[in-house]
Each structure stands twice: as C-alpha cells, then as structure tokens.
C-alpha positions as a printed Julia matrix, in Angstrom:
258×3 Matrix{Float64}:
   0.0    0.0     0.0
   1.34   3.2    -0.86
   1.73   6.33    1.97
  -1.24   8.73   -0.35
  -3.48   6.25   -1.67
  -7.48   6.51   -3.21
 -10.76   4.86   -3.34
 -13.76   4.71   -4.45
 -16.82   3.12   -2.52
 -18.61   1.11   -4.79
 -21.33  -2.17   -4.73
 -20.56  -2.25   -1.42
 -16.31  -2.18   -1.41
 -13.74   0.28   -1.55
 -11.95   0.26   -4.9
  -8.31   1.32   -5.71
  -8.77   4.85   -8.12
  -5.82   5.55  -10.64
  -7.3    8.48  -12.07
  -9.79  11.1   -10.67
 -11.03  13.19  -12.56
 -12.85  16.32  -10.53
 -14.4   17.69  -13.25
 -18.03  18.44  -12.53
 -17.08  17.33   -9.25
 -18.13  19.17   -5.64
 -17.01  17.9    -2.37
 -20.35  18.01    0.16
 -19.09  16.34    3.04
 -15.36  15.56    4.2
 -13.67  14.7     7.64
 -10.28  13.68    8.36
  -7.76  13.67   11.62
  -4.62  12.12   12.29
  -3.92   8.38   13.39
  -1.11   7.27   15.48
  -0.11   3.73   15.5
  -3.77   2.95   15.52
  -5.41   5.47   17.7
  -7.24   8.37   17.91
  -8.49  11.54   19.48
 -12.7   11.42   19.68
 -13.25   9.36   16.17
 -17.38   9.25   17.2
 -17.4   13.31   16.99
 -15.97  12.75   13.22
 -18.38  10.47   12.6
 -21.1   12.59   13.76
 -19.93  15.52   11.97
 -19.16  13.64    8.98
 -22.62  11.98    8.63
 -24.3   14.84    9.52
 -23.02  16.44    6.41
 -23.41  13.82    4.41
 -27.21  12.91    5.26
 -29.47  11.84    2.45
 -26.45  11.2    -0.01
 -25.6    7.93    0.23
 -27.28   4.75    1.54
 -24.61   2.45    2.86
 -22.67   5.13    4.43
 -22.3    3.53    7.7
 -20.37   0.33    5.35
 -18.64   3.08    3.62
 -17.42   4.53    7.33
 -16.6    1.51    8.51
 -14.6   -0.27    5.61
 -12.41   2.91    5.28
 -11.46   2.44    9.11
 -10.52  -0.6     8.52
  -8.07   0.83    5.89
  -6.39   2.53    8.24
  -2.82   1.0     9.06
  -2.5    0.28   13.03
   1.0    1.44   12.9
   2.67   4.84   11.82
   1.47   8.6    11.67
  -1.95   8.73    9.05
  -4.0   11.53    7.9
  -6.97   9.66    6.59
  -9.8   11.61    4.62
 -13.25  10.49    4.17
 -15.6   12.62    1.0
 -18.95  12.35   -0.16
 -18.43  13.86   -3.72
 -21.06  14.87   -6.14
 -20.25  13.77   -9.98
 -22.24  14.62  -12.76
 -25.07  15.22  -10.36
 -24.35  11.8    -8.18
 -22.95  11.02   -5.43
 -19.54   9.33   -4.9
 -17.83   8.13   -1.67
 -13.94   8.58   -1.62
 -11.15   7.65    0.9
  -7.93   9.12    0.43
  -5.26   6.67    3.09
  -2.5    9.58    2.89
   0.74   9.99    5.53
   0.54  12.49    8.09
   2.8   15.55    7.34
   5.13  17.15    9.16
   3.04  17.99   13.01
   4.4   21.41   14.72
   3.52  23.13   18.06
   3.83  26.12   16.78
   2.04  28.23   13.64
   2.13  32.11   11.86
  -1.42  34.09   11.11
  -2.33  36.63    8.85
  -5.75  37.96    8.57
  -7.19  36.95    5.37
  -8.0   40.41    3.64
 -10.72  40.14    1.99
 -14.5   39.08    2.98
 -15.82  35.54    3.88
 -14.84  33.45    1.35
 -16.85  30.27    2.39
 -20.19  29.58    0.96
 -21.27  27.09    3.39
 -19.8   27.83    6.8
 -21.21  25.2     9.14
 -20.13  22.49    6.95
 -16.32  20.77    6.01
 -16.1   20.12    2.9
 -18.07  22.23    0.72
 -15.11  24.9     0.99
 -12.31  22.91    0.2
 -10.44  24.84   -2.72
 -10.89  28.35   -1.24
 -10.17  27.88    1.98
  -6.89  26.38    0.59
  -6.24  29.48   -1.99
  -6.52  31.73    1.22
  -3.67  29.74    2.87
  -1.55  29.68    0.3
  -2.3   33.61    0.11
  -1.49  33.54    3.91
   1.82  31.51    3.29
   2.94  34.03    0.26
   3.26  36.59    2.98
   5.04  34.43    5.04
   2.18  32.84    7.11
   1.02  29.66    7.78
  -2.19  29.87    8.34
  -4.83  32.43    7.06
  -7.71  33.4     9.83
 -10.96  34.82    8.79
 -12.82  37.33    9.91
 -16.7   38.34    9.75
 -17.82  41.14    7.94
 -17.84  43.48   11.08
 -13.85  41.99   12.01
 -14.47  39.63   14.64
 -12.16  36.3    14.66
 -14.07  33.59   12.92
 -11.49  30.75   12.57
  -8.65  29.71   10.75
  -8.67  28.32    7.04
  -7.65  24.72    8.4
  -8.2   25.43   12.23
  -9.81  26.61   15.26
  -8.81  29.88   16.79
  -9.02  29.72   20.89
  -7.15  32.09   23.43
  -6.48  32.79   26.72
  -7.19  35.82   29.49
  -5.35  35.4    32.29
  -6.72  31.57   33.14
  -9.98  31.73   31.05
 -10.16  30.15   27.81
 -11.99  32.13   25.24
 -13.27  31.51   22.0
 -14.9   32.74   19.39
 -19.29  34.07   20.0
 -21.21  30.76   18.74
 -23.12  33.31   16.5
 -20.28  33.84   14.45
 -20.96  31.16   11.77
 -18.05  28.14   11.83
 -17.01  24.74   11.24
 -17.53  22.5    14.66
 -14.36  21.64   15.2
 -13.7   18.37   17.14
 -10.77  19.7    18.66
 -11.68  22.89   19.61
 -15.39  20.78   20.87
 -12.53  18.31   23.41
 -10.19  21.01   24.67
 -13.36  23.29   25.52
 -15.2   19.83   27.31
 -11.69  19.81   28.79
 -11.32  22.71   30.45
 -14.65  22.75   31.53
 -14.05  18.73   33.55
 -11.1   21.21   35.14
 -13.1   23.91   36.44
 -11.52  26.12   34.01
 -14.07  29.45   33.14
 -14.77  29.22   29.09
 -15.6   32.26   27.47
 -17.1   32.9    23.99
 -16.57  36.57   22.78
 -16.55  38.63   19.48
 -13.47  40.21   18.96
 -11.02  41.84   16.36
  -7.48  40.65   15.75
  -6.21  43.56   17.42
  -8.08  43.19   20.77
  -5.51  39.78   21.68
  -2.64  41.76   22.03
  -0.97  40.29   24.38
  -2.55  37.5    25.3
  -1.85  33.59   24.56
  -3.38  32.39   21.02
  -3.92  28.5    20.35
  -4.76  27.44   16.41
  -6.11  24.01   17.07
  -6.68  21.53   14.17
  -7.16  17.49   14.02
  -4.09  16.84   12.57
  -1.46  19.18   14.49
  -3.87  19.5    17.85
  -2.69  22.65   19.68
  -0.22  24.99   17.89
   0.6   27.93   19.86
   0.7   31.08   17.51
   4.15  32.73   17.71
   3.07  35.96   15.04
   0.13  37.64   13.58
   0.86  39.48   10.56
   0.07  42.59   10.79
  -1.74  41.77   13.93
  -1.45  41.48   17.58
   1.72  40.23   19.3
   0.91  37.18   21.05
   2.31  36.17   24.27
   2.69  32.75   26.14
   2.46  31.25   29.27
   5.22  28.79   30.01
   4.06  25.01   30.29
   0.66  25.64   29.79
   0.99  24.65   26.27
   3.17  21.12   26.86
   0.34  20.38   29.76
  -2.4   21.26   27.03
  -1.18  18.77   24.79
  -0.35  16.07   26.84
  -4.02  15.74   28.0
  -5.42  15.92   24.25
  -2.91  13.09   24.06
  -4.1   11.13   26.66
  -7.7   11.0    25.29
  -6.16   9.12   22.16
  -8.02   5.56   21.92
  -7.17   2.61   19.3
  -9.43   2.89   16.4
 -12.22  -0.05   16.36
C-alpha cells in the first residue's frame, strides 16, 4: 500500500482509483484527523460531523465509514480523509489513506484580507479549494495559516483550524453566532477545560483586541499549535508550560481505532 493512496466506494467495497477526474465534481461532506499507530483523538465526533453532512447522499454510508477504518494502518502517523463527492449530479464516496505531514507546536497568522470566502460555513467540505487558496495567500506573505474574519472583524477561525485564546486563566473563543465549522478539537479542549473547572468564554473580537494575550490554532491533525506571530496583527504572548500540559491531555484522550 502506498503512503497517499485513493478509493472509491462502490457495490458495497472500496476500490483502488488511478485516475480522478474532478471535473463536474463538488465535495459536500469531508472529515479527516490524524492516526497514530492505531489510535485516535474522539473518532465518534468525526463520525457525527461527517454523517451529519453527508445525510441523504448515500445509503450504505455507515459500510462506507466503517470499511475505510478498517483501511487505516495500526502502525505509523496517518492523515486519513473520508468525502462524499457529487459527480455529474451523483454522489460518490472517496477515501484518500494519505501519511501524516510534518506535526508542529507552533504556527504564523495573517488575517485573510478580503470578505468571507466560504459559501457554506457550518459544513467541512463544501469549501475545500478556497479555503486552501486563502492559505496559500497567507503563506505568500510568510504565514502559515490564514484566519478569517466576519464582515464586522471579529475572529471567525482559521482556514484549516480553530482559533481559541487565553485571558489570564480563562479560555476564550470565538461568540457561537459567528458562523463556523464544529471543530472536534476545539469541541474536546473546551469539554476539557470545563471537567477542570476552568471558566470558558465565547466573545466577538477583532485581531487587534488579543494583544498580548496567549493564542492557540487548534486543528485534528497538528492539535494545539501555539501562535508565535500575527501578521500585521497582535503580538501574542505565552504562558510557560501551559501549552506542553495542554497537549499532553489531548494526548491522553487518544483511543485505538475499532
């Protein structure tokens, strides 16, 4: 097997794809997180998220689900996708088996300039190619990460992330009215800190107004980066060990896949 493989779900089996051809193609549903030696971090809330995208597309999407985690390799660093395409006006079920990346602790923003460039907020997949021409944008500046903002400034998220921060010992993130992708890990370090006693607050705020404090992009595949510079934004600041102790427990809530 070969470390970016694809397939296509079809009378009832996945099937090696050689070519794919996305023309006429749209992506309405996709999930993916990374794998470690055959484990990982809250698999049901993909599930969820991914089905709930995907409702009324495909029949034997459970089978689909389920053969695709059985894919999975039980040994070495994975960054599995699962897609419910639309082609020609039907639906298609892909899994892409692909090697995890590079993972870092620590990432660059920029703002991305212009306005909201997703067309279906709420939902991961739909958004696929723009959110990646903003990050590339982003990176051209020398960021890693673009963040986007709502038409009246606030901090929505990042293009492939969650944006949380910290005030003092409260976590914050961003006003639930502020339309976003769930994210999973954003969903366990919030459920987290609330099992700790630790105050969670949501707010609406511009880039500017986190000068100065401690800014976490959180993602499924790097969990918590801590965000070292804004461009053209504020200067972020960090709290020694609060970031090693953050990741440890998102570790620790890793479980073997089924």
């Amino acid at each position: 097997m070969s470390e970016s493989t694809v397939y296509r779900w079809h009378e009832g089996a996945l099937h090696l794809l050689d070519y794919c051809d996305m023309t006429d193609t749209s992506i309405s549903a996709a999930d993916s997180w990374l794998v470690t030696d055959g484990s990982s971090l809250a698999l049901d809330l993909h599930r969820h998220r991914f089905f709930e995208a995907a409702a009324g597309l495909l029949d034997d999407l459970d089978a689909f689900w389920h053969a695709s985690i059985t894919a999975i390799p039980r040994s070495g660093d994975w960054f599995p996708r699962f897609e419910v395409q639309v082609r020609g006006g039907a639906p298609l079920a892909v899994f892409r088996l692909r090697s995890a990346p590079q993972l870092l602790r620590s990432v660059r923003l920029a703002s991305h300039p212009g306005a909201d460039p997703r067309t279906v907020p709420g939902t991961k997949g739909p958004d696929t190619a723009v959110l990646l021409r903003i990050r590339t944008e982003a990176q051209a500046i020398g960021a890693d990460e673009a963040v986007i903002l709502s038409a009246d400034g606030f901090v929505v998220e990042g293009a492939y992330s969650a944006i949380l921060w910290w005030r003092g010992d409260v976590l914050c993130a961003p006003s639930p009215e502020l339309d976003r992708v769930d994210s999973v890990t954003a969903r366990s370090i919030i459920t987290l800190a609330t099992a700790l006693g630790i105050e969670v607050y949501y707010e609406s705020i511009e880039p500017y107004e986190l000068d100065g404090c401690e800014i976490w992009a959180v993602s499924a595949l790097h969990g918590i980066r801590i965000v070292t510079s804004w461009i053209d934004g504020p200067a972020p600041a960090e709290l020694p060990g609060r970031l090693a102790i953050w990741r440890a427990r998102l570790e620790r809530l890793r479980r073997p896949l089924p």
